[in-house]
C-alpha positions in Angstrom: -22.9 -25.6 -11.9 -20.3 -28.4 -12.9 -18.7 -30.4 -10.9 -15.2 -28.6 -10.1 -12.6 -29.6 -12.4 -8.3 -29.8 -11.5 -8.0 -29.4 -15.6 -5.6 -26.3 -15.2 -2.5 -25.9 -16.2 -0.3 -25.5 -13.1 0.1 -21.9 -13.6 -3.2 -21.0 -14.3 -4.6 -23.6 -11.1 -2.2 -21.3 -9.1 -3.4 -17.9 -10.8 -7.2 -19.0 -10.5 -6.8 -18.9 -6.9 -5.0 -16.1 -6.2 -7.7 -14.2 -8.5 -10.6 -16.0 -6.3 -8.8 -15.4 -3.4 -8.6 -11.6 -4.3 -12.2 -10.9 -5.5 -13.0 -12.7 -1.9 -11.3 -10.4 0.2 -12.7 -7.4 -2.1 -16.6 -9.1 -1.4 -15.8 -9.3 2.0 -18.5 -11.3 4.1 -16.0 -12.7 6.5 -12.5 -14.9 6.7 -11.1 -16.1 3.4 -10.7 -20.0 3.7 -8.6 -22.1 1.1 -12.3 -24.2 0.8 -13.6 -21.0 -0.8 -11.1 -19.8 -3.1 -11.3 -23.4 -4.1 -15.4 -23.1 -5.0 -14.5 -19.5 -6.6 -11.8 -20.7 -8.9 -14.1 -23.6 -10.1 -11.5 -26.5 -8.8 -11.7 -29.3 -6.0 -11.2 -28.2 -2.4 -8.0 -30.1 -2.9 -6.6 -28.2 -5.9 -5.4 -25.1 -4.1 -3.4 -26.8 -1.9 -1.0 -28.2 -4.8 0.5 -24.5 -4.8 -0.3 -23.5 -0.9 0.5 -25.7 1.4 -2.0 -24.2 3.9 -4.0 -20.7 4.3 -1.1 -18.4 5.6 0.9 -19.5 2.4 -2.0 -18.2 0.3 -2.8 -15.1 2.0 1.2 -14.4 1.7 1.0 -15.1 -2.2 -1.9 -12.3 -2.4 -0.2 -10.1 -0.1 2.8 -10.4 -2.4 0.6 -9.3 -5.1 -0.1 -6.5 -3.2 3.2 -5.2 -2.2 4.4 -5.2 -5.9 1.2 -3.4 -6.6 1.7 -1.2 -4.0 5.2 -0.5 -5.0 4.2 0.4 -8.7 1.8 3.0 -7.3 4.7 4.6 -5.2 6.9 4.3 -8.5 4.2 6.0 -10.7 3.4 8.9 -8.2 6.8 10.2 -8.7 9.3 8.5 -11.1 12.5 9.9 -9.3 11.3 11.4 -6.0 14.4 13.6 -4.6 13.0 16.0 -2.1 10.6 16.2 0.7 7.8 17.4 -1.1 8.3 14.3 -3.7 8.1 12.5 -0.2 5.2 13.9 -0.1 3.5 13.0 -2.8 4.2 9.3 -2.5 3.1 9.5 1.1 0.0 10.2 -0.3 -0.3 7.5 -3.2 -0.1 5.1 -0.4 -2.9 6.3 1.6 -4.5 6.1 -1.7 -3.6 2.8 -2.6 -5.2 2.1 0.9 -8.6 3.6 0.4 -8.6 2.1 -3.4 -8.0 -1.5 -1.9 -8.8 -1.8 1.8 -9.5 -5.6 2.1 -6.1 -6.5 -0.2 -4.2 -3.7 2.4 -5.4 -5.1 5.5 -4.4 -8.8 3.9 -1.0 -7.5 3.2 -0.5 -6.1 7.2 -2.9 -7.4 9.1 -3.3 -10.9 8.2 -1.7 -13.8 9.8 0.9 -14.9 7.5 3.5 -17.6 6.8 7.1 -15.8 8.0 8.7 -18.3 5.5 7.0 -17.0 2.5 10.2 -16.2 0.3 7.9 -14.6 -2.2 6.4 -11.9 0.4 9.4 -11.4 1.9 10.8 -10.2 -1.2 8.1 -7.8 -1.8 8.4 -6.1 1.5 11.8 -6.0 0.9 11.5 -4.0 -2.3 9.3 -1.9 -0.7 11.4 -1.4 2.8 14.3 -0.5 0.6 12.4 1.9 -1.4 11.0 4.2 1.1 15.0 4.1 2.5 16.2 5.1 -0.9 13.5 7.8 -1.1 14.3 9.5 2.8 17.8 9.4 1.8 17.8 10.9 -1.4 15.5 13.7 -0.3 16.9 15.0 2.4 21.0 14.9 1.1 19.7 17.5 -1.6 17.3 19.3 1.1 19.5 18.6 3.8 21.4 21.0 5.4 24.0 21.0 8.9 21.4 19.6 11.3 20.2 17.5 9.1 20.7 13.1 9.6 23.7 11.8 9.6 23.8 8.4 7.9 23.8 6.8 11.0 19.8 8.4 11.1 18.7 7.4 7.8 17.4 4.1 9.0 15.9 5.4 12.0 13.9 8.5 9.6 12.8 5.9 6.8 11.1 4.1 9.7 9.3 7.3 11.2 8.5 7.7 7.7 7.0 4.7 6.6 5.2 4.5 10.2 3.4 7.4 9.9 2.5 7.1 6.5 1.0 3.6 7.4 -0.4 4.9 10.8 -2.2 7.6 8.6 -3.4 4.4 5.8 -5.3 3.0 8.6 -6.1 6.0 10.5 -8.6 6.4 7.3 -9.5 3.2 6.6 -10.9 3.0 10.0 -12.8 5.4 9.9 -10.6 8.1 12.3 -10.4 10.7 9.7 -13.1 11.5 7.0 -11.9 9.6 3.7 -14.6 11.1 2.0 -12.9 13.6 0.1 -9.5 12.8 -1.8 -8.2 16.2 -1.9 -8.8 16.6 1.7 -7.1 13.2 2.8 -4.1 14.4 0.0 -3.7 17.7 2.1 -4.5 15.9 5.3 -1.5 13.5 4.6 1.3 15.9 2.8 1.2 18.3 5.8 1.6 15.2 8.2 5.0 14.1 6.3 6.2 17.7 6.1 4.8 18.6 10.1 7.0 15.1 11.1 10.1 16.1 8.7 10.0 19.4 10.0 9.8 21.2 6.9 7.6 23.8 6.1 4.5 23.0 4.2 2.9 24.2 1.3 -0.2 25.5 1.4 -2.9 23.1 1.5 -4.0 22.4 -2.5 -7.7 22.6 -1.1 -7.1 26.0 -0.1 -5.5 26.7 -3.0 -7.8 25.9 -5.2 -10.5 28.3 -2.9 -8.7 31.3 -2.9 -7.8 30.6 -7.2 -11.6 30.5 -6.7 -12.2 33.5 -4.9 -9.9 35.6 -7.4 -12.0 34.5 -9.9 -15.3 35.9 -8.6 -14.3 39.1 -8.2 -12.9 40.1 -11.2 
């Protein structure tokens, strides 16, 4: 292997090591260290620190990544979520983002990080103010005289986003089987509807076995 070069451009020095920095964390193998991403993006142990001043900057860069990823998933689960079973559904694209990228989620949440970063706090920020716009909208067309006031919209997009997280690393953990998507899908829709007191549907895995059923006996 060559000797590690600084012949980037700034940019692409920059996205070199948040792309090293990611596939590290994905590898696993223990702490990411700037000396590493620096030896995976093939510059000097230097280089990285040109665009992070020290590790918590980078692991907030990645995490930023993260949360805009994150937020597209929400986005693409449900392009205009307006009721609690929309809820619902992003509830669940979350856990899945989770269980698709458990070393970049913990990063984003678990990782020490720099409380500075304006870049991460941005992204959290577009994500905070999403799950608030998506509580609110849901339940003023579901909601009815004992519903929140507006005074409680803060307070419900809160319980919202904490159980949905709680649930995220509930499975990543280990706590509850991951193993099968549908079941972790039914798993986490009747959690948001049993905590938003609404009834739930019936589970899509039971569903799908009583479609089943039908089918056999005709």
């Amino acid at each position: 292997m060559g000797k590690p070069s600084d012949s980037y451009h700034h940019g692409d020095a920059r996205a070199a090591c948040l792309r090293a920095a990611r596939e590290l964390l994905e590898e696993g193998g223990g702490g990411l260290s700037v000396r590493a991403v620096a030896r995976r993006a093939g510059v000097s142990a230097t280089a990285p620190y040109r665009h992070f001043p020290d590790r918590e900057a980078l692991v907030s860069a990645v995490a930023a990544q993260g949360y805009r990823e994150l937020a597209e998933r929400l986005a693409a689960a449900h392009p205009a979520p307006a009721t609690p079973e929309d809820l619902a559904d992003v509830a669940v694209a979350y856990v899945q983002f989770a269980l698709a990228h458990p070393a970049l989620f913990r990063a984003m949440f678990s990782e020490p990080c720099d409380p500075g970063n304006a870049e991460r706090a941005a992204a959290t920020a577009a994500i905070s103010a999403y799950v608030d716009g998506l509580v609110r909208r849901a339940f003023r067309k579901h909601g009815s005289e004992a519903g929140p006031g507006a005074d409680d919209f803060e307070a419900l997009s809160t319980a919202v986003w904490a159980l949905v997280h709680g649930l995220a690393f509930l499975h990543l953990d280990g706590k509850f089987d991951a193993s099968v998507p549908e079941v972790v899908a039914d798993r986490v829709r009747g959690a948001v509807h049993a905590n938003l007191g609404v009834a739930a549907p019936r589970p899509r895995t039971e569903q799908r076995a009583r479609t089943e059923q039908s089918s056999e006996s005709e």
